[in-house]
ZADREN-397969 format. One record per residue (C-alpha): residue in one letter; y negated, x negated, z; residue number from 1. Coordinates in steps of 0.001 Angstrom, whole numbers. Layout:
REM residues N
{'A', {Y, X, Z}, NUM}
...
This chain:
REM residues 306
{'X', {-121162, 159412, 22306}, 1}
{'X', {-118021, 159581, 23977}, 2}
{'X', {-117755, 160410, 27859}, 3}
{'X', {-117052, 158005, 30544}, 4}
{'X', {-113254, 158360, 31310}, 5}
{'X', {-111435, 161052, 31866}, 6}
{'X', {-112000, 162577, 35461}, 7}
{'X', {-108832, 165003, 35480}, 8}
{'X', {-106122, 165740, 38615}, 9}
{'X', {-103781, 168903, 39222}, 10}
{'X', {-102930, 169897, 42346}, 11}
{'X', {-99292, 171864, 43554}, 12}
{'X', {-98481, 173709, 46438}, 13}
{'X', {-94853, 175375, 46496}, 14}
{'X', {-95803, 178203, 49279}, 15}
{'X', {-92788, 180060, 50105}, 16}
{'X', {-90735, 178887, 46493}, 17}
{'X', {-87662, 176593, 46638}, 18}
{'X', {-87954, 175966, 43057}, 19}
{'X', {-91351, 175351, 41391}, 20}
{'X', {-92142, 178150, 39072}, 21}
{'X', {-95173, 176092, 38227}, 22}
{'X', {-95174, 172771, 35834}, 23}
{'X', {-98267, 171273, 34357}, 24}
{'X', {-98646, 168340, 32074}, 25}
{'X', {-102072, 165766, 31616}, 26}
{'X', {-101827, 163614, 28684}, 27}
{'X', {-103618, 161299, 26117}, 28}
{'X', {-102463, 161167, 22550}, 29}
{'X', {-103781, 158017, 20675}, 30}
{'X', {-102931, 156927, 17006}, 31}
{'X', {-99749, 155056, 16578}, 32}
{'X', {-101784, 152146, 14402}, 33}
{'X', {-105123, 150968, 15714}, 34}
{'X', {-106711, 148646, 13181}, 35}
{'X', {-107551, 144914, 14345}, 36}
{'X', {-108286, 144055, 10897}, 37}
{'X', {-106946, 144143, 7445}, 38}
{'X', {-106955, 142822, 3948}, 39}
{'X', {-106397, 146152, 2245}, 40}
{'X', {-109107, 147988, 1011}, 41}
{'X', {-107234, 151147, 1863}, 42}
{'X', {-108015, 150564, 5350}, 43}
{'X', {-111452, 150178, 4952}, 44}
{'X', {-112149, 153555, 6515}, 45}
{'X', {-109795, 153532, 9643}, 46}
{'X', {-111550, 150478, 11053}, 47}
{'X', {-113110, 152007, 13886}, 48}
{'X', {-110476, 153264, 16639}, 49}
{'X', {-109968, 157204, 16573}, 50}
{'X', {-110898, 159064, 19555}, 51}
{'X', {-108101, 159654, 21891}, 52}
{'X', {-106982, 163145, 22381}, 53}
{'X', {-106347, 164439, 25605}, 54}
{'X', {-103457, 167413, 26761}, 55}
{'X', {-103599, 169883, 29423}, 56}
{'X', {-100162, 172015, 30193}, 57}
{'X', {-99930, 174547, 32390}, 58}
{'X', {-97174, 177162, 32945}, 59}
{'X', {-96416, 179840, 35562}, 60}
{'X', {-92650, 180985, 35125}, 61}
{'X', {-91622, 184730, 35978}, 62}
{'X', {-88482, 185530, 37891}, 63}
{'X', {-85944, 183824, 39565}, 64}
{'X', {-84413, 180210, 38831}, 65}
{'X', {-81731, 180128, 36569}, 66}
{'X', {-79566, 176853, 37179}, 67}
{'X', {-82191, 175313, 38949}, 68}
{'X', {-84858, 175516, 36611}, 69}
{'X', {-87622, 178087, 35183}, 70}
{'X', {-88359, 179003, 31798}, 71}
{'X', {-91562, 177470, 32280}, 72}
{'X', {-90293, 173980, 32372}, 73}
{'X', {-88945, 173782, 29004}, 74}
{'X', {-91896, 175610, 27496}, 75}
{'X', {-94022, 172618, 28936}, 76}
{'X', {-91464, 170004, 27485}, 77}
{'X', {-91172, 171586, 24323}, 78}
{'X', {-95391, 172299, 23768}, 79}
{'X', {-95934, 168655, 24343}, 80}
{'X', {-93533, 167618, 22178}, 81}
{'X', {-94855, 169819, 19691}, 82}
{'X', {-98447, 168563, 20274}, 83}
{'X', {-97733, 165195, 20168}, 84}
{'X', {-95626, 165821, 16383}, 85}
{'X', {-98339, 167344, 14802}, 86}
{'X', {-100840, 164849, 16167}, 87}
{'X', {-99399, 162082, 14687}, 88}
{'X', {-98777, 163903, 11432}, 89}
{'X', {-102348, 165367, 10947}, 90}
{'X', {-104642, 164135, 8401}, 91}
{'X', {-108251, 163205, 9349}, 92}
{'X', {-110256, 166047, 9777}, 93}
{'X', {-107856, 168162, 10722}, 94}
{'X', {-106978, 169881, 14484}, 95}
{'X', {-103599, 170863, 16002}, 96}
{'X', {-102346, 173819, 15504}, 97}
{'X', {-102015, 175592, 19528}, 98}
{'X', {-100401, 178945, 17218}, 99}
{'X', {-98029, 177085, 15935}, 100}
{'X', {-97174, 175367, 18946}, 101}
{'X', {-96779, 178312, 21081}, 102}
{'X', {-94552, 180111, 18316}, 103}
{'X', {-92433, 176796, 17894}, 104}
{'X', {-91619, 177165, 21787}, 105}
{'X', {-91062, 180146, 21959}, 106}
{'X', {-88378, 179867, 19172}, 107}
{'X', {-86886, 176885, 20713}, 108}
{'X', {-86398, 178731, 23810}, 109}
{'X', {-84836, 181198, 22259}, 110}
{'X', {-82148, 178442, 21511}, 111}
{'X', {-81495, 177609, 24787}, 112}
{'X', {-77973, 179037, 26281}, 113}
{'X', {-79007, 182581, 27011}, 114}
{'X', {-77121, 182394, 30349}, 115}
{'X', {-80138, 180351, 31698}, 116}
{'X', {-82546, 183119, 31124}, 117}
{'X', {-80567, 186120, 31677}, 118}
{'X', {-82691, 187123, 34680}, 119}
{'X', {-86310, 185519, 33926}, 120}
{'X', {-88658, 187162, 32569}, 121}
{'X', {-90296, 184003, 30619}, 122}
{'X', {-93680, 182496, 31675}, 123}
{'X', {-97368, 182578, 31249}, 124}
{'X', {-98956, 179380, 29680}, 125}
{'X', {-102048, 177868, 28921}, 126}
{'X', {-102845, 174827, 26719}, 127}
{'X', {-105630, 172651, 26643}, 128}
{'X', {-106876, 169780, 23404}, 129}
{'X', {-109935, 167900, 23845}, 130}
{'X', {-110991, 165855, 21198}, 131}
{'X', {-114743, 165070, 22924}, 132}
{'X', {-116564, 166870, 22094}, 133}
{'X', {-114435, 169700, 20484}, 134}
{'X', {-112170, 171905, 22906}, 135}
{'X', {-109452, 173731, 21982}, 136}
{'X', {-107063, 176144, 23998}, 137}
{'X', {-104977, 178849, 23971}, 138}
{'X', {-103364, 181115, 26409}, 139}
{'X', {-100749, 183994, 26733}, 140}
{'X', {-99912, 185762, 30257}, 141}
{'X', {-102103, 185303, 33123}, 142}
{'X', {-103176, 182162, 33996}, 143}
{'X', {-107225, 181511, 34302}, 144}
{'X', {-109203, 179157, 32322}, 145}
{'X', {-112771, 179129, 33441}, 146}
{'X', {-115184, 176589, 31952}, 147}
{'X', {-118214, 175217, 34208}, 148}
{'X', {-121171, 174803, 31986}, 149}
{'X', {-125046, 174392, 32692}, 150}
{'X', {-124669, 175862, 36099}, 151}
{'X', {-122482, 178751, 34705}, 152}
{'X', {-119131, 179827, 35376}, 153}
{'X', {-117293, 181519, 32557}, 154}
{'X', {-113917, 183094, 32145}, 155}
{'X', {-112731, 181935, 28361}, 156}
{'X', {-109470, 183844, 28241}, 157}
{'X', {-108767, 187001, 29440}, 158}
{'X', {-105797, 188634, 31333}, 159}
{'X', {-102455, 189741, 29566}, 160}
{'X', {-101183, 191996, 32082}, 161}
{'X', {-100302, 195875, 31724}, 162}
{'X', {-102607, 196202, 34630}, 163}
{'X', {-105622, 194685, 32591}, 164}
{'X', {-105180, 195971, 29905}, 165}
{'X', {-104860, 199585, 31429}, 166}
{'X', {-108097, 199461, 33311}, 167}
{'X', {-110398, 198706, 30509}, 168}
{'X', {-112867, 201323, 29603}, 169}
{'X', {-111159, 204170, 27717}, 170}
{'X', {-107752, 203882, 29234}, 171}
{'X', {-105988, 207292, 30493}, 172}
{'X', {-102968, 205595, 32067}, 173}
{'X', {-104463, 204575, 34816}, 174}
{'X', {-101718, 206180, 36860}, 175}
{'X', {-99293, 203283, 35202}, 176}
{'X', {-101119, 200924, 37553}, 177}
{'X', {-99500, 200503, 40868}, 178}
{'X', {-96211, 199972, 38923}, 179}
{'X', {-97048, 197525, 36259}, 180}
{'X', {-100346, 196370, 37377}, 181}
{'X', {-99033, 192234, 37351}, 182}
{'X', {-96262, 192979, 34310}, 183}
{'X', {-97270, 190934, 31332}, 184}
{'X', {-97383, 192038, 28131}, 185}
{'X', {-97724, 189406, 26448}, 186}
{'X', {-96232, 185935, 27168}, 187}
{'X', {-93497, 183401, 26138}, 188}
{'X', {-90175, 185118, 26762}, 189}
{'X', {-86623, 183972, 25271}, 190}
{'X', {-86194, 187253, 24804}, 191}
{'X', {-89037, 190309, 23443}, 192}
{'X', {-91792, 190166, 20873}, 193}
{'X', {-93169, 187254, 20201}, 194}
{'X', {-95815, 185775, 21766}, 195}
{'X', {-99533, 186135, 20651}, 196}
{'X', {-101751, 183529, 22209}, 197}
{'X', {-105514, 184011, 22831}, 198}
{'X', {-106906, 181196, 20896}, 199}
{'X', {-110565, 179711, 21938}, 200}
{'X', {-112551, 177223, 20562}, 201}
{'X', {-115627, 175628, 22678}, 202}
{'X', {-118102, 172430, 22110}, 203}
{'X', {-118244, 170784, 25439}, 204}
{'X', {-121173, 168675, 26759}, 205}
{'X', {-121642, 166244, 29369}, 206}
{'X', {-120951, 167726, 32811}, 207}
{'X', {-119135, 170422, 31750}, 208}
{'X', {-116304, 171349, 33895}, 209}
{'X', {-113138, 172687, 32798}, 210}
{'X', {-110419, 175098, 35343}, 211}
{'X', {-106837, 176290, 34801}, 212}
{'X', {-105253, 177892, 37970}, 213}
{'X', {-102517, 180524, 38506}, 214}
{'X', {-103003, 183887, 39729}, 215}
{'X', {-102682, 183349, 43028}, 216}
{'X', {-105613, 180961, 43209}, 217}
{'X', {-107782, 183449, 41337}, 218}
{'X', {-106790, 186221, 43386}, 219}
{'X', {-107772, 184623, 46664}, 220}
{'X', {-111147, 182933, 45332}, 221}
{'X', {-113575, 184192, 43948}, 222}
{'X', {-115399, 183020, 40406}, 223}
{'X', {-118669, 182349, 43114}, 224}
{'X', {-116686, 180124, 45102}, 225}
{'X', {-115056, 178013, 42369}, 226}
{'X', {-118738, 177767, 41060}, 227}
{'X', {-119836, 176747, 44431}, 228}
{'X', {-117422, 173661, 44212}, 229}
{'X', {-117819, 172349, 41178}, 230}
{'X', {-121258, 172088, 41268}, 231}
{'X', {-120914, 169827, 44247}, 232}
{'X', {-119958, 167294, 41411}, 233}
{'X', {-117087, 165635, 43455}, 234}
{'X', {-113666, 164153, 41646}, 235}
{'X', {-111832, 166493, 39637}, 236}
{'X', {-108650, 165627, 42529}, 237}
{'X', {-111158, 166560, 45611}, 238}
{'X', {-111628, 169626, 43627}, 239}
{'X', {-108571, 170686, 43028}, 240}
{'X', {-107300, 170090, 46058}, 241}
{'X', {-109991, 172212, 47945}, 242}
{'X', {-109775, 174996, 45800}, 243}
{'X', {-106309, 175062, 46962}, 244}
{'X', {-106898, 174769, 50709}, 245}
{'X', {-109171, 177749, 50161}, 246}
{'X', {-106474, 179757, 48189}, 247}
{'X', {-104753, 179278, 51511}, 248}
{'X', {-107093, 179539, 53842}, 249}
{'X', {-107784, 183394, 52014}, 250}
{'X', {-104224, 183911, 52786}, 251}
{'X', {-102202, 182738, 49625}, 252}
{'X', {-98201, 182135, 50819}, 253}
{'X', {-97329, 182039, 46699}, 254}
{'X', {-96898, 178745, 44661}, 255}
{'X', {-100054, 178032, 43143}, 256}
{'X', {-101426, 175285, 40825}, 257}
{'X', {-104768, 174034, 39723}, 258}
{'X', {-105890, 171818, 37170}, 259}
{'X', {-109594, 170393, 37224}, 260}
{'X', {-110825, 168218, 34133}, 261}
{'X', {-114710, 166876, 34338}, 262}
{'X', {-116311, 165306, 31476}, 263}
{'X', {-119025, 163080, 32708}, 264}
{'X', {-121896, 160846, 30442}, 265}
{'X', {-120814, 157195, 31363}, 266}
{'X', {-123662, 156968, 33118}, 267}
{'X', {-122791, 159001, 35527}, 268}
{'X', {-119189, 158000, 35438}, 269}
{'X', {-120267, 154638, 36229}, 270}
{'X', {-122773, 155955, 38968}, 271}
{'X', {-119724, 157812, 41073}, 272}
{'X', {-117629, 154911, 40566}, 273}
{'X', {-119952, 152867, 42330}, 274}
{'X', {-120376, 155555, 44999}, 275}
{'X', {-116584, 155784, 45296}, 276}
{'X', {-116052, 151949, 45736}, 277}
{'X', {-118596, 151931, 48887}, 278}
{'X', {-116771, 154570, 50370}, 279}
{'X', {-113144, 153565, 49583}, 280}
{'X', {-112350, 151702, 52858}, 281}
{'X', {-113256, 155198, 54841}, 282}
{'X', {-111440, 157236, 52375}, 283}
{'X', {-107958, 158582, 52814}, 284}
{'X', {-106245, 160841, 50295}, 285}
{'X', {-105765, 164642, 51400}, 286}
{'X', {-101891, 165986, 53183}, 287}
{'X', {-99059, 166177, 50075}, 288}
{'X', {-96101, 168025, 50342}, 289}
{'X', {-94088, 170576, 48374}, 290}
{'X', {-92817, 172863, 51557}, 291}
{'X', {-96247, 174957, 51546}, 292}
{'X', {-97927, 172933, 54473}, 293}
{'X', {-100390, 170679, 51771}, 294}
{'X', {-101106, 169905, 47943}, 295}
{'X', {-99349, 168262, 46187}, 296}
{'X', {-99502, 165923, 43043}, 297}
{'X', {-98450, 163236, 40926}, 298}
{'X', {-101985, 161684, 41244}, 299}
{'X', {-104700, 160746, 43800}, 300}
{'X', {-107845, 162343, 43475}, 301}
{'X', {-110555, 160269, 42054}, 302}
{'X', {-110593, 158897, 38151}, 303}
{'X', {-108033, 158196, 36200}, 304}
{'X', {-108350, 156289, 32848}, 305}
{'X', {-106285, 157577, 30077}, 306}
């Protein structure tokens, strides 16, 4: 059975940046022909709608702005539109290819005028496909993905920095540390190697919760605490939102980002929406701004129907 609809919000908050290094992206993909009814028999087997797919974006850029703009805000552009081309082109059965995707951005960032990039150092980025019940995501750099499951909090990619890698068991250059502690090593860069993205594949349930922040946010609070929250079972945008207040409350001045996505039996979808309608006269959404004094988003917190 399919969950009730989607419960899914990111929340922004500039800090100290001009320029958002940050850009995130939530999406639904649905076929291009739904089938009312037909009189050819090779239809027969598409009469029941497909299950819509949902997207999840999120990139951190590295280094300064280059004409306005960060490296990670055409590596969002172009993954989406690389998503949405090989959903629409994939046979039944069959699941998009987040490899591909990352390696077709990287390339076409590599086409870009090189002037643009000449002083970034490219940008961390995860990405997200949910076809309920089947999860798919990949990752390069360090942004975290945590996935809230039967009262569990667990980490599903890990971090791609020199100063990760360097402190694993067995590692003798520890002394590298202090210097290249937060330099990535593996990422999607105009320029360098190319990118090798951490691919993971999960079957959700109902009440599962699912996490992407920036390092910032993870830096400031703690696995515990992010479990604390989202077993409160509020909206995804409540969420968000006061896992960034805590970020800055532990003393976070960077731009940080989160992205909450519940997936909810329509039960109990139906159950909060009730509980949200007695309570929307008293309700007022939280402070928005993009200076560092609030969160910010393109969305109020609550439920938001793809």
């Amino acid at each position: 059975m399919q969950p009730g609809p989607m419960d899914w919000d990111a929340m922004h908050d500039l800090g100290s940046q001009d320029i958002p290094r940050d850009h995130y992206l939530l999406g639904t993909l649905r076929p291009a022909l739904r089938l009312q009814s037909s009189s050819l028999d090779s239809y027969e087997d598409e009469s029941q709608a497909a299950l819509p797919v949902q997207v999840i974006l999120l990139a951190c850029g590295l280094g300064p702005a280059i004409e306005h703009r960060h490296p990670s805000y055409d590596a969002v552009e172009q993954a989406a539109q690389n998503i949405a081309q090989q959903f629409h082109g994939l046979q039944p059965g069959h699941r998009v290819d987040l490899a591909t995707v990352f390696a077709a951005t990287q390339q076409r960032m590599r086409q870009l005028p090189r002037s643009r990039y000449r002083e970034a150092f490219g940008c961390s980025m995860a990405a997200a496909v949910v076809c309920w019940p089947h999860l798919q995501l990949a990752h390069a750099g360090d942004i975290r993905c945590f996935l809230y499951s039967r009262s569990r909090l667990h980490l599903l990619t890990s971090i791609h920095t020199l100063g990760a890698r360097l402190s694993q068991p067995g590692s003798d250059d520890v002394w590298a540390l202090p210097t290249w502690g937060d330099v990535l090593w593996n990422a999607i860069t105009p320029l360098g190697r190319d990118v090798e993205p951490e691919l993971v594949d999960v079957r959700l349930t109902y009440g599962d919760a699912l996490v992407l922040c920036t390092a910032p946010v993870a830096h400031t609070v703690s696995p515990r605490r992010i479990a604390t929250l989202l077993r409160e079972d509020r909206p995804a945008g409540e969420t968000a939102c006061r896992l960034l207040d805590l970020a800055k409350n532990g003393g976070c001045r960077n731009e940080a980002t989160v992205v909450v996505t519940r997936f909810r039996s329509p039960e109990r979808w139906q159950q909060m929406q009730a509980d949200l309608g007695g309570r929307a006269s008293s309700m007022r959404p939280p402070p928005r701004s993009t200076n560092g004094e609030g969160a910010s988003g393109r969305s109020q917190p609550g439920f938001n129907e793809p």
